[in-house]
N, C-alpha and C positions, 0 to 999 in steps of 0.2 A: 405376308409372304406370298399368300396366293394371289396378290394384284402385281407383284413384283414378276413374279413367274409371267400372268399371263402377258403383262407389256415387255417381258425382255421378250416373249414369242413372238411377238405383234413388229419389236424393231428389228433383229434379229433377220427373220421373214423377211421384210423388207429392203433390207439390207442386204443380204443373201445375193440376192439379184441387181442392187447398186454396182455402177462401174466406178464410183467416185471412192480411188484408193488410199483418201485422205480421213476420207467417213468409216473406215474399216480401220484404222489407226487409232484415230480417237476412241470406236468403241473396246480396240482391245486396250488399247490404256485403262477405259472406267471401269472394264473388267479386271485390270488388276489392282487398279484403284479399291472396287469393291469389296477385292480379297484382301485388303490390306485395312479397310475397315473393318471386317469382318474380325481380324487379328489382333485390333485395338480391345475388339467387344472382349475376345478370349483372354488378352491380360487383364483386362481390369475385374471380369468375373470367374475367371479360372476356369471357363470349361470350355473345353475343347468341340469345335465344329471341324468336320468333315472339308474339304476341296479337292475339286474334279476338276480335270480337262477338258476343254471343248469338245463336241461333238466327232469332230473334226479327225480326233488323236493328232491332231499337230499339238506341242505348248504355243501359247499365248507367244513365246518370243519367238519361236518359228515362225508362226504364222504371220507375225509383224516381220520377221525377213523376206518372208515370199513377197510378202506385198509391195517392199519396198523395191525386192530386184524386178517386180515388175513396174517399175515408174522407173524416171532418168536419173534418179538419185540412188544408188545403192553402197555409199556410204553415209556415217553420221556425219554430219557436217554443222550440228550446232547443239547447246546444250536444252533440254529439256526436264521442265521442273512439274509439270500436270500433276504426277503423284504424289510427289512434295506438296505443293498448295493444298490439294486436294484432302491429305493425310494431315496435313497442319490447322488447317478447319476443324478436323475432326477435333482434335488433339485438344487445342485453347477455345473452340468455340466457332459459330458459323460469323461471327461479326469481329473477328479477331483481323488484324490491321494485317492485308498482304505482304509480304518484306517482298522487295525490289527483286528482280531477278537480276538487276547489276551487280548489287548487292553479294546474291548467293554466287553467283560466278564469281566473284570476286574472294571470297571465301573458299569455295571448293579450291581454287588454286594456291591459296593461303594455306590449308589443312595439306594439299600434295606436298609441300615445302616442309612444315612441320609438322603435321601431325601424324596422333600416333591409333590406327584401327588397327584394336588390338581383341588379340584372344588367346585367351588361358585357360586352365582348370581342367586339361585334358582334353580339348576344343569344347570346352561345356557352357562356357562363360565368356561376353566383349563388355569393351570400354572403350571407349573414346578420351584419347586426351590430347589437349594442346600446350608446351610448354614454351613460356619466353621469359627474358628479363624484363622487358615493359607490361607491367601491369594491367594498365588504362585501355589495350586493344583488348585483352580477353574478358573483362568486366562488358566493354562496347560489344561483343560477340555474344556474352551470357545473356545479356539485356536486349539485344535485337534479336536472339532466336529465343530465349525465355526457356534455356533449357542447362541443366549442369550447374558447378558451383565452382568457384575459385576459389583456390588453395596457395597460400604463403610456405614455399620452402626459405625462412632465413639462414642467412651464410654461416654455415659449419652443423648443420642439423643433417639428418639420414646419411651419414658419409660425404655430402654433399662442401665443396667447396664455394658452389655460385650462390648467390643469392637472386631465386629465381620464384615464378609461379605459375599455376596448371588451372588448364581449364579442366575440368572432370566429368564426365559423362557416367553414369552405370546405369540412369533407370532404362524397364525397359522400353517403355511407349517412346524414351526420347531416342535411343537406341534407334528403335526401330525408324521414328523420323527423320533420322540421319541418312539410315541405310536405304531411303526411296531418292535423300536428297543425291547420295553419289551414287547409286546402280542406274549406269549410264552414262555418268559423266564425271568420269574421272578419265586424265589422261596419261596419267605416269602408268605403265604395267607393272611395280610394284605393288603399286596401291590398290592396281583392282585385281589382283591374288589378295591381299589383305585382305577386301571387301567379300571379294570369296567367299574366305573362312567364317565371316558373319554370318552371309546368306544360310550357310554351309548347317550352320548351330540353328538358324529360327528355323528352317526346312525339318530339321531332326526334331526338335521341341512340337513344332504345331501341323504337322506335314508334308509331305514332297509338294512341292511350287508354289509355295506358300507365298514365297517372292519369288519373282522369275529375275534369273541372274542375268545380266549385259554385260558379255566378255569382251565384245570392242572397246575401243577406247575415244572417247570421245574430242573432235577434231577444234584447236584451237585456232584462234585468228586475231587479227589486230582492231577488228570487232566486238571484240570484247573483253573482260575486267579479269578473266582467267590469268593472266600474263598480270597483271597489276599486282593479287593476291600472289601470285608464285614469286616475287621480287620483292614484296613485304617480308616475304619467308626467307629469298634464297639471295636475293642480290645485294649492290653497293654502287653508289657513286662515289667516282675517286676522281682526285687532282693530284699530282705530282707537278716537282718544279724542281729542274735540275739544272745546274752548271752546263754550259753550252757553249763558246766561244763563236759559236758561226751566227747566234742569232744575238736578237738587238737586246741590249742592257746585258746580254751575256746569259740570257737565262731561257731554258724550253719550256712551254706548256702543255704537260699532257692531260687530256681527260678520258675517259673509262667508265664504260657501266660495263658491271660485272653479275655474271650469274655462278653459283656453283652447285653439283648437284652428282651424284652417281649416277643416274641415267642420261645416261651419254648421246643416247636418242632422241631424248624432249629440247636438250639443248641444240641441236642440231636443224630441229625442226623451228625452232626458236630464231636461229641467225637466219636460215631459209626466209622466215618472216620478216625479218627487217632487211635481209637481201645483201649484208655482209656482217665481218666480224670473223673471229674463230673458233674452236671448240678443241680444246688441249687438255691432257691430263697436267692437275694440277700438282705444281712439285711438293716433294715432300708427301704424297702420297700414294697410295695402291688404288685406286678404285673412287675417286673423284676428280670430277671433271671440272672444266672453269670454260661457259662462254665471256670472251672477252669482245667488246666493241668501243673502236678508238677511231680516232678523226673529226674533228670538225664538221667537214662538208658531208659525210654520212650520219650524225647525228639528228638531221631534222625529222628522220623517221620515228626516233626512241621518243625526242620531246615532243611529238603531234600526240604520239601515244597514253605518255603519262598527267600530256594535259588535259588527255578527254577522259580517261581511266584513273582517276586519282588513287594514288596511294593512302592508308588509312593508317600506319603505323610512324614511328617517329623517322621511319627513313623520309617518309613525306618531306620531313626540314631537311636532310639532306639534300634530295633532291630538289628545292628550290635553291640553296646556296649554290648546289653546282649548276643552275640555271641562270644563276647572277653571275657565275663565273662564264659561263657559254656568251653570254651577251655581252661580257666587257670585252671578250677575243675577240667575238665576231664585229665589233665598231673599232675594233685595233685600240681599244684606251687601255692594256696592259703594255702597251709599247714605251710607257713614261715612266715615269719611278712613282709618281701619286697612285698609276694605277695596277702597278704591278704591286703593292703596299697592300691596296684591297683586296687584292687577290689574294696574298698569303694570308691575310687578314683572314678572308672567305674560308680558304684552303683547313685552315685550324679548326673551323665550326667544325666543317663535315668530318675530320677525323675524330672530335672530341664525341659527335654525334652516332660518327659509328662504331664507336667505343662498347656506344652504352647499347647498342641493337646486336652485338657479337652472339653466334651460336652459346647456347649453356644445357645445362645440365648434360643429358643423354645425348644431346644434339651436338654439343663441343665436339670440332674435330680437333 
């Protein structure tokens, strides 16, 4: 402890008088990094250590704002995982296999869609859950973060009508692994009130700043796997085919990817990105929203997208059928009765497919 002290004085010092706003970043991360092992030490042996503020009296997340409205960048503008990796060493071991950060962005937008950061017990207690009808993605989730257990609700068990399953989270170290993976990078404002209430509970338990909270929201783009996980969760590809006298063999081709979601905001910012499409409340309800985008010749934004951001769940097969459908439009071979045949042919997968990926349990609307 006493060689830790004197080399944080020795960078620290050094540092002090650095102009490089990059190097000031980094160290206030390892410093909450630190405290965040340090929090590992107190679950696992139950005693409580003390945490201070900077010298400074700024928090640690103040003082990462100053520094940032002093550089050209003074919003977030991408997601950051240092604490996560960092905390996840600790957690499985220092030789423990990196997960991707495509990966966890691909997730955290997965989890905005569905999941559930939860707290109960008076705010005394969280959990983490995620629930689907497809099994095989939360098993894939369990086993690449090595954390939680899944759970089998079969049909007609707890009140429950669906026949569904849950990812589960209560320990606390994984808890707590969760909560470095989203402070900061979460974008729906729902969810980081949710995360809040986390912080909110380990703060109370083990001290004030224990984790420093990130109440921005962290800024999506078509750079990254954010939007892939959120469409796993939230979206659909569709085909329709309807009665039409003006067009050839008599019949129209629509296609449609769809998002739907009660933040009316994230979808918004969502069509902004692909640079059209619209954002409607959807009928039949109070308080949910539907981005819709249709068109042919506006489409080659969405599939550049999902061809480099792959989808992990069984919408994945939809989304290539209605990619075999996009190519037979766009070479005009549904213009014949052979290939307007495979079309409907097609057209059946993806419904039969998004059958079985429909909202359930809690999530049903």
């Amino acid at each position: 402890m006493m060689s830790i002290g004197i080399l944080g004085f020795v960078v620290w010092s050094w540092f002090l008088a650095s102009p490089h706003s990059d190097m000031w970043i980094y160290l206030i991360y390892s410093a909450i990094c630190w405290n965040g092992l340090v929090l590992y030490g107190t679950l696992n042996s139950k005693t409580l250590y003390s945490y201070t503020k900077p010298a400074s009296n700024l928090s640690l997340y103040e003082m990462k704002s100053k520094t940032q409205s002093a550089s050209e960048t003074t919003s977030r503008t991408s997601f950051n995982f240092l604490l996560f990796h960092n905390y996840y060493k600790n957690l499985f071991g220092i030789n423990a296999q990196q997960i991707p950060d495509n990966w966890l962005t691909w997730f955290i937008g997965f989890v905005e869609g569905d999941g559930a950061i939860q707290t109960f017990a008076n705010n005394t207690r969280v959990r983490f859950v995620l629930t689907q009808k497809e099994s095989n993605i939360l098993y894939h989730v369990h086993k690449t973060l090595g954390i939680g257990y899944v759970k089998h609700f079969p049909q007609g068990t707890s009140g429950n009508k669906n026949d569904f399953y849950r990812l589960i989270v209560d320990n606390q170290s994984q808890i707590l692994l969760l909560a470095f993976l989203f402070n900061g990078n979460l974008a729906l404002t729902h969810r980081i009130k949710q995360l809040s209430l986390w912080i909110n509970v380990w703060n109370k338990k083990f001290g004030e700043n224990t984790i420093i909270f990130i109440e921005k929201a962290v800024s999506i783009t078509l750079q990254d796997a954010w939007l892939s996980g959120f469409t796993d969760a939230e979206g659909c590809f569709n085909v329709s085919i309807t009665s039409n006298a003006r067009y050839a063999l008599g019949h129209v081709i629509k296609m449609r990817f769809l998002l739907d979601q009660k933040d009316e905001a994230i979808l918004n910012i969502i069509k902004d990105l692909f640079g059209f499409g619209k954002v409607t409340l959807r009928s039949n309800t109070m308080d949910t929203y539907r981005y819709t985008a249709t068109g042919f010749k506006n489409m080659n934004e969405i599939i550049t997208y999902f061809n480099k951001y792959q989808l992990l769940t069984k919408k994945a097969l939809s989304y290539d059928n209605w990619l075999l459908i996009y190519n037979i439009i766009i070479n005009k071979d549904h213009l014949n009765e052979e290939g307007l045949a495979q079309v409907r042919k097609i057209q059946k997968e993806i419904n039969i497919n998004n059958s079985l990926t429909n909202k359930t349990g809690s999530a049903l609307k």
